[in-house]
Backbone as numpy.savetxt, mean C-alpha at the origin, in Angstrom:
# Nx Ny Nz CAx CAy CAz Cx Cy Cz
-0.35 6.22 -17.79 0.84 5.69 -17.14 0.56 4.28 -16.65
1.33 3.36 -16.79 1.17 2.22 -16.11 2.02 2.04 -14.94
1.38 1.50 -14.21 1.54 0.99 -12.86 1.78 -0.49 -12.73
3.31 -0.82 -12.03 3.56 -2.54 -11.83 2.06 -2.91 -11.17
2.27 -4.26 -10.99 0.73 -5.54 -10.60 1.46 -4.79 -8.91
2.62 -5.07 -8.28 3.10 -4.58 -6.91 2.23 -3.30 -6.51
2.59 -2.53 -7.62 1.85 -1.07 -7.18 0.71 -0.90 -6.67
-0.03 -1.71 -8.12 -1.55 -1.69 -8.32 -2.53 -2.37 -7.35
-1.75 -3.11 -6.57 -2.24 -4.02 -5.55 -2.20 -3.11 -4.22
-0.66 -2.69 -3.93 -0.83 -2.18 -2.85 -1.44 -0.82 -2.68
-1.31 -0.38 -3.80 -2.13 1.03 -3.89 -3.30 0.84 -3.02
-4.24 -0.09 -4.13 -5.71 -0.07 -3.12 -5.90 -0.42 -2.37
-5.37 -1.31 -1.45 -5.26 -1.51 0.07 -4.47 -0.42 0.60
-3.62 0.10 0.55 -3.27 1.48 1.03 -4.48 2.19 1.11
-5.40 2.43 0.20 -6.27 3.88 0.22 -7.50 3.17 0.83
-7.86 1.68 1.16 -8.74 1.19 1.91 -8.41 1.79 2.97
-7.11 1.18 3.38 -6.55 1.18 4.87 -6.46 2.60 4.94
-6.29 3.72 4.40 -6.75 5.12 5.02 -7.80 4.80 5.02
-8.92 4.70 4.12 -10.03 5.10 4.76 -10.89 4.46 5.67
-9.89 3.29 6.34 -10.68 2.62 7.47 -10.09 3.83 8.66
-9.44 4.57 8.71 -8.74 5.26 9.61 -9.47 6.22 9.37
-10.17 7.09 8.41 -10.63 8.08 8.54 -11.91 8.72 9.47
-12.78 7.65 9.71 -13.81 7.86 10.36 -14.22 6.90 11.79
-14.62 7.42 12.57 -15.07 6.16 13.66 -16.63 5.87 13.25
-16.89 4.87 14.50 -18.35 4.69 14.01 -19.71 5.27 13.71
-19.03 6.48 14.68 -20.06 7.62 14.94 -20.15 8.53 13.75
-19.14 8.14 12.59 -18.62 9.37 11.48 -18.08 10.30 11.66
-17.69 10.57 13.05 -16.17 11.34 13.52 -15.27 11.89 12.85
-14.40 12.59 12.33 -13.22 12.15 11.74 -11.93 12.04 12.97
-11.67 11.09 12.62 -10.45 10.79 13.75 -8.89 9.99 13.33
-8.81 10.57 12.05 -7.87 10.22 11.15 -6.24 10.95 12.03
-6.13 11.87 12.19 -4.75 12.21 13.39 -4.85 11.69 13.85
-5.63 11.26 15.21 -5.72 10.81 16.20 -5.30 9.19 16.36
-5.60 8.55 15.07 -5.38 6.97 14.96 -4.13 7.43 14.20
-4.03 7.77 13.20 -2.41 7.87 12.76 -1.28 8.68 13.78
-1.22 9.40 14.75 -0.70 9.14 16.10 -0.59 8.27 16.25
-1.81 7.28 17.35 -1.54 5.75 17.60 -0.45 5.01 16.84
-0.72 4.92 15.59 0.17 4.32 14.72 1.39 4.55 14.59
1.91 5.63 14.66 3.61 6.58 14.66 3.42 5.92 15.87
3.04 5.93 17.07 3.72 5.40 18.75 3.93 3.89 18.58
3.06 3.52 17.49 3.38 1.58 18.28 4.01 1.32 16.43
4.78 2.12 16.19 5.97 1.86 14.82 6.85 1.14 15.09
7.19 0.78 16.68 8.60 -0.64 16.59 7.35 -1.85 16.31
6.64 -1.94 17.11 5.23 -3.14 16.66 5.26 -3.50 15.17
4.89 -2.17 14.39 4.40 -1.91 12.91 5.03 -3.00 12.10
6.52 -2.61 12.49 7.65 -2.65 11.57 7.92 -3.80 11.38
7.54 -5.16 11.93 7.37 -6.63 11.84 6.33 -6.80 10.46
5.79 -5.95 10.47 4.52 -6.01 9.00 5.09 -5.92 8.35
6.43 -4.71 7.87 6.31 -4.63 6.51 6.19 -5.45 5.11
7.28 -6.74 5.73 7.24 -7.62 4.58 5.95 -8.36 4.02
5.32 -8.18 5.00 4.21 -8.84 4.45 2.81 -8.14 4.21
2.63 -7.19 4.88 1.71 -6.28 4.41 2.02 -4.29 5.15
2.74 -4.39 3.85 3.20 -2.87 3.83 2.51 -2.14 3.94
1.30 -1.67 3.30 0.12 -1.08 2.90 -0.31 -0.61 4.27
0.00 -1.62 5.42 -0.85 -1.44 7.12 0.34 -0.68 7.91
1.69 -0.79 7.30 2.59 -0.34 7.79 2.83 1.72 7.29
2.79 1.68 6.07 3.09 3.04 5.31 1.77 3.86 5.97
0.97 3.87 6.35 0.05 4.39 6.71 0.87 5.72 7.49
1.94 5.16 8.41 2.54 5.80 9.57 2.77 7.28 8.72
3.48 7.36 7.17 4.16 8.18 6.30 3.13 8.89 5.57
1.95 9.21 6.15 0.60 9.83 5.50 0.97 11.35 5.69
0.92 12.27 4.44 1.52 13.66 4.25 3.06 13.75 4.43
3.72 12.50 4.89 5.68 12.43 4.97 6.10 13.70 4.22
5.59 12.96 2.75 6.42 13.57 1.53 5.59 14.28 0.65
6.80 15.45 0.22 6.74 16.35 -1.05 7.37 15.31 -2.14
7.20 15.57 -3.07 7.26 14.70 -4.51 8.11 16.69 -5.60
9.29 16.23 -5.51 9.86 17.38 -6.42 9.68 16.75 -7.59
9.65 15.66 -8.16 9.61 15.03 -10.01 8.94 13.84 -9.83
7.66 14.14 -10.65 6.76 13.49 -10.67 7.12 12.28 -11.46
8.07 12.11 -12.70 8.61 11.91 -13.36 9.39 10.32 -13.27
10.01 10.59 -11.85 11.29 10.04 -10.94 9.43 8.81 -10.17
9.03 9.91 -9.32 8.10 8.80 -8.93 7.14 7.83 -9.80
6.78 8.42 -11.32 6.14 7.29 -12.08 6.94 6.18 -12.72
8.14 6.43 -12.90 9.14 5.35 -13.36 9.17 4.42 -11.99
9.19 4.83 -10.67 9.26 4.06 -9.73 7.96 3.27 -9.56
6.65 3.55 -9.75 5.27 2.89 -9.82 5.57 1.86 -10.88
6.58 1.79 -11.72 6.63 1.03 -13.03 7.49 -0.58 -12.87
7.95 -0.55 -11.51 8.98 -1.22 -11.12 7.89 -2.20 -9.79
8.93 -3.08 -9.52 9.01 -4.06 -8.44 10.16 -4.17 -7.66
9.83 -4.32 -5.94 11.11 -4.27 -5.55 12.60 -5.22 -5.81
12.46 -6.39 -6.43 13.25 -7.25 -7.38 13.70 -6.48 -8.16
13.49 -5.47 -8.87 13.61 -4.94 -10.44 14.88 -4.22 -10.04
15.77 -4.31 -11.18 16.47 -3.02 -11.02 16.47 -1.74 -11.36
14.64 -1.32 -11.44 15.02 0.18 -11.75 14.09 0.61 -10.06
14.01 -0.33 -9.42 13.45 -0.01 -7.92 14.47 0.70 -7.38
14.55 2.30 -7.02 15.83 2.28 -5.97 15.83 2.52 -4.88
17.22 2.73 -4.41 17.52 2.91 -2.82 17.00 3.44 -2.38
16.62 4.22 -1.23 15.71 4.84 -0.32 17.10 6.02 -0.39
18.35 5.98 -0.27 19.28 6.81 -0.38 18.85 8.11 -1.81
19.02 7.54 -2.92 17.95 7.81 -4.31 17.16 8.56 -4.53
15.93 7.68 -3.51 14.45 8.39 -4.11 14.38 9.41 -3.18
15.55 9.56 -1.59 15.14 10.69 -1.04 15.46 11.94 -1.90
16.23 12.20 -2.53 17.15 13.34 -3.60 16.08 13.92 -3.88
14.59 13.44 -4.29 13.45 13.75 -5.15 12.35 14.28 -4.16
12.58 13.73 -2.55 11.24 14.25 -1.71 11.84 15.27 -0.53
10.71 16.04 -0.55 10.93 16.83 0.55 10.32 15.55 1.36
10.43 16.20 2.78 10.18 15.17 3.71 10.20 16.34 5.11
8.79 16.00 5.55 8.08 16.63 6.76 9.15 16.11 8.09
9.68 17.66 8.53 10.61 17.18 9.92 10.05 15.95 10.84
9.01 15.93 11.19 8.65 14.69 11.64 8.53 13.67 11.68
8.86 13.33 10.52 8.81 12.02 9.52 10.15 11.37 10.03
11.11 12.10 10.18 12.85 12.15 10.34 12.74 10.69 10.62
12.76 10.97 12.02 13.02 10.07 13.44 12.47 8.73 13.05
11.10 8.99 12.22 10.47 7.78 11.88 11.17 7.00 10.80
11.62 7.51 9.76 12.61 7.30 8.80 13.93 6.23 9.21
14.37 7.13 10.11 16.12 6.31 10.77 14.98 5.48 11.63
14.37 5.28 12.12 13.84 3.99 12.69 13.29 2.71 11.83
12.98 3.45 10.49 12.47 2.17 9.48 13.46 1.78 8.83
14.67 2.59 8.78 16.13 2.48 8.20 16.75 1.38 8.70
17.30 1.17 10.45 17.41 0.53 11.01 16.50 -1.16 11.15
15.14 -1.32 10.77 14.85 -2.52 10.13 14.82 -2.95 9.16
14.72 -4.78 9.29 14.71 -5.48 8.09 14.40 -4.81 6.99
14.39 -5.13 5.62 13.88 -4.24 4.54 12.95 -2.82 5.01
13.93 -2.21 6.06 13.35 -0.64 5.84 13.59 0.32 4.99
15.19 0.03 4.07 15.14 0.65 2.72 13.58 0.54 1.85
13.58 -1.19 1.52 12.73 -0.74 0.40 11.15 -0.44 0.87
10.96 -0.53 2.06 9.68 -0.63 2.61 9.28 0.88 2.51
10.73 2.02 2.80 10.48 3.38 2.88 10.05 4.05 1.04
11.19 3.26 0.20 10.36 3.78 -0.62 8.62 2.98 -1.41
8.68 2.10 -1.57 7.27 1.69 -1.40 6.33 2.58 -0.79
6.61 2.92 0.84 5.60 4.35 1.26 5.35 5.50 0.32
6.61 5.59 0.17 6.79 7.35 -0.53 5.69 7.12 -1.69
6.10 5.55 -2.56 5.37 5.91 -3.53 3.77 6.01 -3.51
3.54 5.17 -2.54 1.82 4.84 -2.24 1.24 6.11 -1.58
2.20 7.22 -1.16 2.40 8.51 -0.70 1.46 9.41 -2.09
2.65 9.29 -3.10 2.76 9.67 -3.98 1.29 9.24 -4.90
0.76 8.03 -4.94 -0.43 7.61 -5.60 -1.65 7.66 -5.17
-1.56 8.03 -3.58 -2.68 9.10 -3.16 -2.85 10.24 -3.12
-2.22 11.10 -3.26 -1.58 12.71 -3.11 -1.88 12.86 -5.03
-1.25 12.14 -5.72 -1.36 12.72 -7.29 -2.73 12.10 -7.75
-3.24 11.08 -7.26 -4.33 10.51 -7.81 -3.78 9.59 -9.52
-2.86 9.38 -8.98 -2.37 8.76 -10.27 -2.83 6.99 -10.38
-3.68 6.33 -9.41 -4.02 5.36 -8.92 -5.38 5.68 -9.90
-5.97 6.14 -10.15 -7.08 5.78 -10.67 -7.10 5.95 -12.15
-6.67 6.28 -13.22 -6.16 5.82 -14.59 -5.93 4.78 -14.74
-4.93 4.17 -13.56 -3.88 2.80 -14.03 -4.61 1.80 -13.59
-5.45 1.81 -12.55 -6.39 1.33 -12.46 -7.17 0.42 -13.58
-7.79 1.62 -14.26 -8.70 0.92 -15.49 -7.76 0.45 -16.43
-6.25 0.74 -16.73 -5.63 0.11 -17.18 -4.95 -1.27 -17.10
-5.08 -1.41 -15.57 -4.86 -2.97 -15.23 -5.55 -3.57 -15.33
-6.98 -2.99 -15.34 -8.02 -4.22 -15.32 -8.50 -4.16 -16.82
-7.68 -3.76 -17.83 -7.94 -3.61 -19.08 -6.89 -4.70 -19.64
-5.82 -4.74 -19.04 -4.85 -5.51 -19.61 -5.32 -7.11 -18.70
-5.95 -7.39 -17.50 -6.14 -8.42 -16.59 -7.56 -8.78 -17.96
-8.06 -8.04 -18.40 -8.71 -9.06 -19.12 -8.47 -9.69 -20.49
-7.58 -9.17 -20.75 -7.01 -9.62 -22.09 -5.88 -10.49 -22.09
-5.82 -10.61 -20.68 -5.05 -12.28 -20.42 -5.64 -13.49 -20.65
-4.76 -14.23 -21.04 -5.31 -15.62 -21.59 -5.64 -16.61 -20.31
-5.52 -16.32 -18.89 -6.10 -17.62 -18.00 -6.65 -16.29 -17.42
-7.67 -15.31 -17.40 -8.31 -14.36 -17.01 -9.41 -15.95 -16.26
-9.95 -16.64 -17.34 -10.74 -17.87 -16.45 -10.65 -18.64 -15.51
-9.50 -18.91 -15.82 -8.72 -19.96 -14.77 -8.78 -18.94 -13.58
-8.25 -17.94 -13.91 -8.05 -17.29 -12.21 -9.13 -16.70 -11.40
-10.30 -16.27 -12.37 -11.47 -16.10 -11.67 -12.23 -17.51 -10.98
-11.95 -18.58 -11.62 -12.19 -19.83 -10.88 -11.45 -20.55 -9.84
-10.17 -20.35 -10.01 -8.90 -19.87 -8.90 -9.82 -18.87 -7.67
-10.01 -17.47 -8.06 -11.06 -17.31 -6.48 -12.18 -17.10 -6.18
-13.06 -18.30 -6.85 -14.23 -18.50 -6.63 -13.83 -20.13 -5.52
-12.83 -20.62 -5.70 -12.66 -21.43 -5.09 -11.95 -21.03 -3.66
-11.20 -20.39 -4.08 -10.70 -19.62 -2.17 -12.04 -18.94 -1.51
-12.98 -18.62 -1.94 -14.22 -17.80 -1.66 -14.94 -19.18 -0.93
-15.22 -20.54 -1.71 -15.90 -21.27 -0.77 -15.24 -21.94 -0.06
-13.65 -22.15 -0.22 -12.81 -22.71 1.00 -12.75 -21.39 2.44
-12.84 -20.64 2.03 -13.00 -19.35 3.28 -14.30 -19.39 3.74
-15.34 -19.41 3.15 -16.83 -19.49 3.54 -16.97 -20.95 4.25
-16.73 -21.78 3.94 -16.72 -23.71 4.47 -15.99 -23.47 5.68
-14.64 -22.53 5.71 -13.74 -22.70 7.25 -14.56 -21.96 7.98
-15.28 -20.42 7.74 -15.58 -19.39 8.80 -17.17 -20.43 8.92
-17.82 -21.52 8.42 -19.21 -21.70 8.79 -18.37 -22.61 10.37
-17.55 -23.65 9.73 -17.08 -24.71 11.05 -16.19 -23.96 11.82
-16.27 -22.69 11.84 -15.61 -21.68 13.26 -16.75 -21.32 14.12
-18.18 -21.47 13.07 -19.34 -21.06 13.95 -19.83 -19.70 13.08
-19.33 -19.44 12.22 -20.09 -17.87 11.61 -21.04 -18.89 11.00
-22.08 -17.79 10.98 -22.60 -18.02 9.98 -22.77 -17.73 8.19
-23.19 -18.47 6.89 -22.89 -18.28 6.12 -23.43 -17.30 5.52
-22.69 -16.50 4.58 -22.49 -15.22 3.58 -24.01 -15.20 3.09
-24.89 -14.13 2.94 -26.11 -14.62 1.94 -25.06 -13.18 0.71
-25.49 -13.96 -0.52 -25.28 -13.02 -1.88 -26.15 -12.15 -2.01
């Protein structure tokens, strides 16, 4: 199955960002306990979405049942621009959805792009729960190399790598050893 570049991106920062939540330092698990936190400070959240969803959907971890798997891989296939992205009205038809979730729902409803931000969750829901993230995976980075500026763009961020390393030395860090 292929997965949009949108998907494929936020997927893995989604499943980072769980698993920075899953453990404390001690190796704890304290994954409720911080995703609580997170459901309480959701009017805060909700200023993220547009720009990094991935820190926001976290809140929607176990939300949803997925009735057609089908319905959600055509949606991994899309961008929210696209017109086969749909309404949050839509993709609910297809999910069960945990009573608790509700309240959180009509509250992401009520903000800026909380339509498409809700389904975006569902699906990053959906690409941790099916494991459908790791096929498409090797498929993106199968098709990312058989692009023709595959060079250009690895030199593209080898150069953000020493403009980020040059700013954090004159903040006072010290520099990266390889």
């Amino acid at each position: 199955m292929k997965i949009s570049r949108y998907f494929t991106n936020l997927a893995q920062s989604y499943l980072e960002e769980i698993d920075d939540l899953v453990t404390d330092s001690e190796g704890k698990s304290v994954l409720q306990r911080r995703l609580k936190d997170k459901r309480s400070e959701m009017a805060a959240l909700l200023a993220m979405v547009e720009y990094s969803p991935e820190m926001v959907a976290v809140i929607f971890y176990d939300a949803f049942g997925f009735e057609s798997a089908d319905v959600m891989q055509k949606l991994l296939q899309n961008e929210p621009e696209h017109a086969g992205f749909p309404a949050w009205d839509v993709l609910r038809k297809s999910l069960t959805i945990a009573p608790w979730a509700e309240p959180l729902i009509a509250t992401t409803l009520k903000a800026e792009g909380g339509d498409a931000f809700l389904v975006t969750a569902a699906a990053l829901e959906f690409v941790r729960t099916k494991a459908a993230f790791t096929a498409s995976k090797s498929e993106a980075a199968d098709e990312s190399e058989s692009d023709d500026d595959g060079d250009e763009s690895e030199d593209e961020a080898d150069d953000l790598g020493d403009a980020g390393s040059d700013w954090l030395v004159e903040q006072g860090f010290d520099t990266r050893e390889e």
